[in-house]
C-alpha positions as CSV (number, residue, x, y, z in Angstrom):
1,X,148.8,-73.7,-30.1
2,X,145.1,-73.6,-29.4
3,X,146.0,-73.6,-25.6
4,X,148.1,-70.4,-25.7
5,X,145.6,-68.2,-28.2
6,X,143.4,-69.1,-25.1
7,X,145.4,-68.0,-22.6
8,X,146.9,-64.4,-24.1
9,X,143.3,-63.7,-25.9
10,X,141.4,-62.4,-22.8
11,X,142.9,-58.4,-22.6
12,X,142.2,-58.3,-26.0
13,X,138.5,-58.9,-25.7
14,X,138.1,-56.2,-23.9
15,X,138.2,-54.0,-27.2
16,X,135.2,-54.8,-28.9
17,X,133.6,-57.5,-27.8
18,X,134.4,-60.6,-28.3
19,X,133.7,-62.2,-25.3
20,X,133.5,-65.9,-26.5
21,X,134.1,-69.0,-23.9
22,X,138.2,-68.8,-23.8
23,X,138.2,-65.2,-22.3
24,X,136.9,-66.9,-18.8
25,X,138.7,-70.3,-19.1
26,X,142.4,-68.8,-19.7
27,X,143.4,-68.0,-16.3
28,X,146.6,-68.9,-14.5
29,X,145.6,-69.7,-11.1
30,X,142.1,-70.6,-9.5
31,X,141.1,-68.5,-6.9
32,X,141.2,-69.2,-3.4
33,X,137.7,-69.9,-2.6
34,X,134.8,-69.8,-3.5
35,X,133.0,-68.3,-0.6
36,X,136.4,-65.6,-0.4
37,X,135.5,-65.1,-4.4
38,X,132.1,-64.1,-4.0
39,X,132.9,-61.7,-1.0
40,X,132.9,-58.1,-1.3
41,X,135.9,-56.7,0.4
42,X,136.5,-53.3,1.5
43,X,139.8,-52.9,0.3
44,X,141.3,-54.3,-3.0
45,X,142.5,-57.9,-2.7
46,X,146.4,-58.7,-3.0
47,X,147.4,-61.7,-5.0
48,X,148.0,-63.5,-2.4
49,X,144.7,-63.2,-0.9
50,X,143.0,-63.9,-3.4
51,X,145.0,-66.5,-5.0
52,X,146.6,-69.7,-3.6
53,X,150.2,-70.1,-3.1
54,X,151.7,-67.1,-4.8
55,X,155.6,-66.4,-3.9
56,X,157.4,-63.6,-6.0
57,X,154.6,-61.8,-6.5
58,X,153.4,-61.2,-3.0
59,X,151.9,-57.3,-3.2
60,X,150.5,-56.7,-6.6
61,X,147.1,-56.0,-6.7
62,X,144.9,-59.3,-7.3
63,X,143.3,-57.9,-10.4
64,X,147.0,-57.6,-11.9
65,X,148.0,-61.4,-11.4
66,X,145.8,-62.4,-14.4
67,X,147.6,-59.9,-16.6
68,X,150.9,-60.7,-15.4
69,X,150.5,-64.0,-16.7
70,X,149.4,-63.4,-20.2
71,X,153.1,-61.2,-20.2
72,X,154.6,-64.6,-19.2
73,X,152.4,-66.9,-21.6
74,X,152.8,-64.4,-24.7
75,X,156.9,-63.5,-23.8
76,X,157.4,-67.4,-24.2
77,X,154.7,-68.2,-27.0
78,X,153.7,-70.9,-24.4
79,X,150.5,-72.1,-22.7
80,X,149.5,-71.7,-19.0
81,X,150.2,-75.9,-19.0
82,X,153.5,-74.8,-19.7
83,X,154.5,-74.0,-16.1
84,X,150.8,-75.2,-14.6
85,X,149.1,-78.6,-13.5
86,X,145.9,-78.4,-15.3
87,X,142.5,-77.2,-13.5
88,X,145.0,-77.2,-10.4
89,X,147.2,-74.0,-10.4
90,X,148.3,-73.8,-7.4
91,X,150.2,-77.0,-7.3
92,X,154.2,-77.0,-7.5
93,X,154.6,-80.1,-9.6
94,X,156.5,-78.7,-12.7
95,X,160.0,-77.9,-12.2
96,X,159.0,-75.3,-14.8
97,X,156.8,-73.1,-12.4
98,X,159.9,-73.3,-9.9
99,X,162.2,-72.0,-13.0
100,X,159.6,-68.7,-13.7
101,X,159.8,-67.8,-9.9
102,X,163.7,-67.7,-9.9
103,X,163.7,-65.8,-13.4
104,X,161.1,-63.2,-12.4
105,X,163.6,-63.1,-8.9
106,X,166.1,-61.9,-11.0
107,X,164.4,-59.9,-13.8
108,X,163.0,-57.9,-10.8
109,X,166.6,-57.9,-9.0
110,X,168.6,-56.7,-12.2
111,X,166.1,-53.4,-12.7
112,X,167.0,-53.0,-9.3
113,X,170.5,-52.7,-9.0
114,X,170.9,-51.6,-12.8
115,X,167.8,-49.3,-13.5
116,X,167.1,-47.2,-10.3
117,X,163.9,-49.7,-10.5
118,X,162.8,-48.9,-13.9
119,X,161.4,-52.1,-15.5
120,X,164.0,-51.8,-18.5
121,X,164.4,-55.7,-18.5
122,X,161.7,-58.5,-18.4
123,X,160.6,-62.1,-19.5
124,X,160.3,-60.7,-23.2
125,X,163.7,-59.7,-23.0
126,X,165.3,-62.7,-23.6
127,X,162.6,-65.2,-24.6
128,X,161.5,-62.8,-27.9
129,X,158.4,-65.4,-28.1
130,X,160.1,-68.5,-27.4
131,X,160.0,-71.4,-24.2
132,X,164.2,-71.3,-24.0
133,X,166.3,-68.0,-24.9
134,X,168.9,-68.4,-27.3
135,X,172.5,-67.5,-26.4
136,X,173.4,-66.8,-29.9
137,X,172.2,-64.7,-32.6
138,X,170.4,-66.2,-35.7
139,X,171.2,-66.3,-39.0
140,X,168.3,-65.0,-41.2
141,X,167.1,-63.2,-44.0
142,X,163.7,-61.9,-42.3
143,X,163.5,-59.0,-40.6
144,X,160.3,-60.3,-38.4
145,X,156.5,-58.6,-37.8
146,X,155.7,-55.5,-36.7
147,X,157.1,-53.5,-33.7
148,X,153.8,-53.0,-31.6
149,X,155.9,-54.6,-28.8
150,X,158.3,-51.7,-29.0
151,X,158.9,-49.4,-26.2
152,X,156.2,-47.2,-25.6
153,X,158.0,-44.3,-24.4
154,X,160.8,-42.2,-26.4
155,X,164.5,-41.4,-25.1
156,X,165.4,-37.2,-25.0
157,X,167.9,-37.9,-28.1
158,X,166.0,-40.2,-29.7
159,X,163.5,-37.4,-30.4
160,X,166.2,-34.5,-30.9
161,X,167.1,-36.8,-33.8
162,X,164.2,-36.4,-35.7
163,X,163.5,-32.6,-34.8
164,X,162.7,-31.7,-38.5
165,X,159.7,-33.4,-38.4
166,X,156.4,-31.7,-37.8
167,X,155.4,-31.0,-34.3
168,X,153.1,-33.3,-32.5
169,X,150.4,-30.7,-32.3
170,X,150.5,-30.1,-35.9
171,X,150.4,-33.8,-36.5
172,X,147.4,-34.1,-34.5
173,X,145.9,-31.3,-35.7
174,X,145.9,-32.7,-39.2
175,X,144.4,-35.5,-38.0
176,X,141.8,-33.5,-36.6
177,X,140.9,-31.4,-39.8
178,X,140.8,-35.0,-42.1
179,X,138.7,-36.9,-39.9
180,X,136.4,-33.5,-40.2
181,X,137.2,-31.4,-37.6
182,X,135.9,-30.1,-34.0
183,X,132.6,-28.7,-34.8
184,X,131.5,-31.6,-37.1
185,X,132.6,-33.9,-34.1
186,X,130.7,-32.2,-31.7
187,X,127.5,-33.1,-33.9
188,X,127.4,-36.4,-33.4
189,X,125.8,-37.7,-30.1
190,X,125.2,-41.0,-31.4
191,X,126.4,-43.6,-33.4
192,X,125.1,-47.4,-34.3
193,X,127.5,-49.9,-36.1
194,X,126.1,-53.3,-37.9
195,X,128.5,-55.6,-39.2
196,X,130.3,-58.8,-39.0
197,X,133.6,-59.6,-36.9
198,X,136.2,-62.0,-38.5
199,X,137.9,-64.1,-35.6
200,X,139.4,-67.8,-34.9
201,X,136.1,-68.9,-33.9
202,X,134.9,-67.9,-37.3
203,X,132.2,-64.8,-38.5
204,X,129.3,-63.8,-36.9
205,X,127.3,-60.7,-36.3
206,X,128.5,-57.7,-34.4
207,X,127.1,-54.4,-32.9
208,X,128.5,-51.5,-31.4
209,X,126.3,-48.6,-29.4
210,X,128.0,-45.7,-28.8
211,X,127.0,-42.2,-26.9
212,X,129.2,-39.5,-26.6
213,X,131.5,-38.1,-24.9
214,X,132.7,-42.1,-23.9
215,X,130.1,-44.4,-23.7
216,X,130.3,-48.3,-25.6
217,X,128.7,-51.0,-25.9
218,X,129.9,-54.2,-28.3
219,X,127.1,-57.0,-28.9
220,X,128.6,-60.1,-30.9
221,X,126.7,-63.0,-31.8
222,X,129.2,-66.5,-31.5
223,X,127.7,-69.6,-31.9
224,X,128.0,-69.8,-27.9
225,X,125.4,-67.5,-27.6
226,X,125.8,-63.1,-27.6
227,X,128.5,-61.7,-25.3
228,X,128.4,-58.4,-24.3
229,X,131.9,-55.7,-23.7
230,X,130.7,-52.3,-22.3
231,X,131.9,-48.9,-21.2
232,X,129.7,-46.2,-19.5
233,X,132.3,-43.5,-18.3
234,X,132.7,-45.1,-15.4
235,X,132.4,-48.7,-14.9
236,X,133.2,-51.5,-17.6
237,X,132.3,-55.3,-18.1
238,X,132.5,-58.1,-20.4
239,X,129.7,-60.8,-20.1
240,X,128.9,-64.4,-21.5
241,X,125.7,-66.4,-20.7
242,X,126.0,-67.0,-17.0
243,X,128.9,-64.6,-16.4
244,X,130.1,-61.1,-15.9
245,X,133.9,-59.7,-15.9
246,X,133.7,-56.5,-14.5
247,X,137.0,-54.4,-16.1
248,X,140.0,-54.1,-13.8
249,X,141.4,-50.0,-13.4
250,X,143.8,-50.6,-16.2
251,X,140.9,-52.5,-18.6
252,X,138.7,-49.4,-17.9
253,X,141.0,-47.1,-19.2
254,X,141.7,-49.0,-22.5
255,X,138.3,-49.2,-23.0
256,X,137.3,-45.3,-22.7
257,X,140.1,-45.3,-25.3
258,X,137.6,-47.0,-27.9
259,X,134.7,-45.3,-26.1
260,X,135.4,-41.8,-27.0
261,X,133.3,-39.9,-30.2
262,X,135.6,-37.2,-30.1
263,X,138.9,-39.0,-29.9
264,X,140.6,-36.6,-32.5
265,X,139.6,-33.3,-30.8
266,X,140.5,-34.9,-27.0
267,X,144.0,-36.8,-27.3
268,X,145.7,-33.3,-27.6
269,X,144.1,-32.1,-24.1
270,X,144.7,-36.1,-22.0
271,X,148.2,-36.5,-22.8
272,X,150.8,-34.3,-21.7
273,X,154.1,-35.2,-23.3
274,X,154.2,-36.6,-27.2
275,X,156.8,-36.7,-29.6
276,X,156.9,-37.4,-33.1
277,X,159.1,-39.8,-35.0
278,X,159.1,-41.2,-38.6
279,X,156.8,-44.5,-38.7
280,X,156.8,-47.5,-40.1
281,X,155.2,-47.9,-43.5
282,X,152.1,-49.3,-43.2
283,X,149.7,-50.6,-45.8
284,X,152.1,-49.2,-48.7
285,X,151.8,-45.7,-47.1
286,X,154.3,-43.7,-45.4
287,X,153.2,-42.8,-41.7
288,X,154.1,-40.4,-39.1
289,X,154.8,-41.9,-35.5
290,X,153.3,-39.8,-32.3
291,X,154.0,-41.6,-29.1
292,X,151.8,-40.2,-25.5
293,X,153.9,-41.0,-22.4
294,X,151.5,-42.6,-19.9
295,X,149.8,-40.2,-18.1
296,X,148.1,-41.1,-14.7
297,X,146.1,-43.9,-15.1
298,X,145.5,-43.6,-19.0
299,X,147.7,-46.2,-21.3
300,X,150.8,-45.1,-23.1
301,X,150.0,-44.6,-27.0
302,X,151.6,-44.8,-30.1
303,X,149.8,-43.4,-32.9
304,X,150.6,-43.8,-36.8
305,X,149.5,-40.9,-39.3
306,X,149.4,-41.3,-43.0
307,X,151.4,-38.9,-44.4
308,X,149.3,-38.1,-47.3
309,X,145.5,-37.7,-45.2
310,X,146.5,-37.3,-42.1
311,X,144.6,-39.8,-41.0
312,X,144.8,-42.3,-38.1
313,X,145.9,-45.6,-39.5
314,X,147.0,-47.8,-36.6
315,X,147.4,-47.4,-32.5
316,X,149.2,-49.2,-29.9
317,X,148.5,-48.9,-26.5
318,X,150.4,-50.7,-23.5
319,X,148.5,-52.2,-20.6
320,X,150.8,-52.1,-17.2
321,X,151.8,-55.3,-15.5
322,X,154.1,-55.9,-12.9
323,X,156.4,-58.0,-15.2
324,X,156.1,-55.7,-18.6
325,X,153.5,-54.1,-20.8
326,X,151.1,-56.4,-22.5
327,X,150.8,-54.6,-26.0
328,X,147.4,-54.1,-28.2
329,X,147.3,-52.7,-31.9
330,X,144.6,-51.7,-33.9
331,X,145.1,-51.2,-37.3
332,X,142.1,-48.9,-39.0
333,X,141.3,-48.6,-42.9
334,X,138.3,-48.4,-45.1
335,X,137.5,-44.8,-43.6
336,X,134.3,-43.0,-45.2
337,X,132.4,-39.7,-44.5
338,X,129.4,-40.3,-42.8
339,X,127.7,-37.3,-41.8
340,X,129.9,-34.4,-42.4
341,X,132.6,-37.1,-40.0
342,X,135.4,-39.5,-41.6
343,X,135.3,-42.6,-39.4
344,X,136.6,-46.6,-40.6
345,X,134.7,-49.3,-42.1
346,X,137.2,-51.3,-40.6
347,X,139.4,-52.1,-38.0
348,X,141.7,-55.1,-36.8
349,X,142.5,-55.6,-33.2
350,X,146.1,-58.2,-32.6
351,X,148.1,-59.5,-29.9
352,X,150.7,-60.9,-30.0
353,X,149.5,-64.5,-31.6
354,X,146.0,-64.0,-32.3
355,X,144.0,-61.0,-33.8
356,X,140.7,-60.4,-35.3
357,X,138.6,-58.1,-37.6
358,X,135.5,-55.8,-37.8
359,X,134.0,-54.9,-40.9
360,X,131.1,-52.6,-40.8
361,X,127.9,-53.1,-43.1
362,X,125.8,-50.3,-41.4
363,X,126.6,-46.8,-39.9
364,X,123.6,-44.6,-38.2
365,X,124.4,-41.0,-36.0
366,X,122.1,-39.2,-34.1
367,X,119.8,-42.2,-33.7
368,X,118.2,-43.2,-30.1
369,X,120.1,-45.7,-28.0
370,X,118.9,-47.4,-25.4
371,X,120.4,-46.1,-22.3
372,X,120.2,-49.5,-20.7
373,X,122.7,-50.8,-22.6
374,X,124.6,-48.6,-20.7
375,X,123.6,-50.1,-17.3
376,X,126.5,-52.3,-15.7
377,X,125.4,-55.6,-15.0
378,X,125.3,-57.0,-11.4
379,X,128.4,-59.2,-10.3
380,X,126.6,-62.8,-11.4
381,X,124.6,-62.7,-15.4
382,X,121.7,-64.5,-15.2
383,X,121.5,-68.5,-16.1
């Protein structure tokens, strides 16, 4: 169980920070070389440049091979062992590896002589978390978790369906108004959070720098020493002692996500289609559902509105792989004016099998920051 929080944990660090020692060790293939590793091409790297003996996906961009496999790992609830030799990847040994090329063969086949190409079908399909589908349906009284998995985009009659419901702009208007509105958003430059983060590794100290309009830094404090997730508008990284991730396109994008100050006043102007459906009750309260197609390179949201404040109470955003979306929630609660602006105390971050929570002690706005927090590091952390 251990081995597959290891493996499907890694695009969830990217959040907030917690960069402990599985986000580097969970990786599905090791790279080619060394010396082709440290290199610093010209042109982005395909998977199989980058990786040794890849065969069905032969293509995607090397940065999306990694992701693709936590869709695999997290679709089966399975390690990378599963289908891997361990510490030797690229080997062909398991007769289960040979079994995932010819299904993702024929996922990719079906959607394209069934679904004009769309990925309507994938691994998660027909596993629904387990190593073997099941051919026939199961008797039982519970209804399961939560639908963060869900599709992220809505069907023309699913949303006529529900056409007496608020408008999307009114929805997110609210939300704008209870969280305190434009102009009291615009005040705040700055903000410092202090707290602890609740994970499987246990509690330890967390802190999070942030400068408007989209700029983050997470600091938390494992027993393996601090790591280090940050966002400067531009480029974003995630560090231990000795390394340095630097954020793929897609990580980027999920990161100015929790980067932005003004979130409530700018979702409105970055998404171009939403539509509003009834949500799920959540934490005893009825919610309003408002779902952002993907636009360009931003993530596809769904966002869930308590009915009563109008406040934002849980978000789920889809990070693109070539086999499916790999799905992130974050639930938020404990909300509290702080300086004329309603933010939470509290927030809990979940894939699918592992999730974690920050719980803030200590809020300051309009404080200096250092803006070398906000410098990326080079390619290779100091030892």
């Amino acid at each position: 169980m251990r081995k597959r929080v290891l493996c499907g944990i890694s695009g969830m660090l990217a959040i907030a920070g917690l960069l402990a020692a599985w986000t580097m060790s969970g990786r599905a293939q090791e790279p080619a070389g060394k010396a082709a590793a440290q290199s610093a091409p010209a042109q982005p790297k395909t998977a199989e440049q980058q990786f040794k003996n890849i065969e069905v996906l032969k293509g995607i961009p090397a940065e999306q091979l990694i992701p693709s496999m936590q869709f695999i790992t997290t679709s089966l609830g399975v390690d990378c062992e599963f289908c891997h030799v361990a510490h030797e990847m690229d080997k062909d040994d398991k007769k289960e590896k040979q079994a995932a090329r010819k299904m993702i063969t024929m996922m990719m086949a079906i959607n394209k002589n069934h679904f004009d190409g769309e990925r309507e079908v994938t691994c998660y399909t027909c596993h629904r978390g387990a190593a073997h589908p099941v051919a026939t349906p199961i008797i039982s009284s519970e209804t399961g978790g939560g639908n963060h998995g869900a599709a992220p985009h809505v069907h023309e009659e699913e949303a006529e369906a529900h056409s007496d419901l608020p408008s999307a702009d009114k929805v997110l208007e609210n939300y704008l108004a209870a969280v305190g509105g434009v102009e009291a958003l615009k005040k705040i430059k700055t903000r410092v959070q202090t707290g602890m983060i609740e994970s499987p590794e246990g509690q330890f100290p967390v802190q999070v720098y942030s400068e408007a309009p989209e700029k983050r830094v997470s600091i938390t404090h494992p027993p393996s020493g601090p790591s280090v997730t940050g966002f400067n508008g531009e480029a974003g990284w995630m560090t231990l002692p000795g390394r340095v991730h630097q954020m793929t396109a897609a990580e980027r994008e999920t990161a100015r996500i929790d980067a932005e100050l003004q979130f409530a006043a700018r979702v409105r102007h970055e998404y171009a289609e939403f539509h509003v459906l009834p949500g799920e009750e959540i934490g005893g309260k009825k919610t309003l559902l408002v779902t952002a197609k993907a636009a360009e390179n931003k993530p596809a949201l769904r966002l869930y509105f308590d009915q009563e404040t109008g406040l934002l109470v849980r978000l789920v955003r889809y990070a693109e792989t070539p086999l499916g979306r790999n799905p992130t929630q974050i639930d938020y609660a404990d909300y509290k004016v702080t300086d004329g602006v309603k933010i939470p105390y509290q927030w809990t971050l979940a894939r699918p099998g592992v999730a974690f929570t920050i719980r803030i002690e200590r809020v300051q706005q309009n404080v200096p920051v250092d803006e070398k927090l906000f410098v990326a590091p080079a390619e290779e952390a100091p030892k």
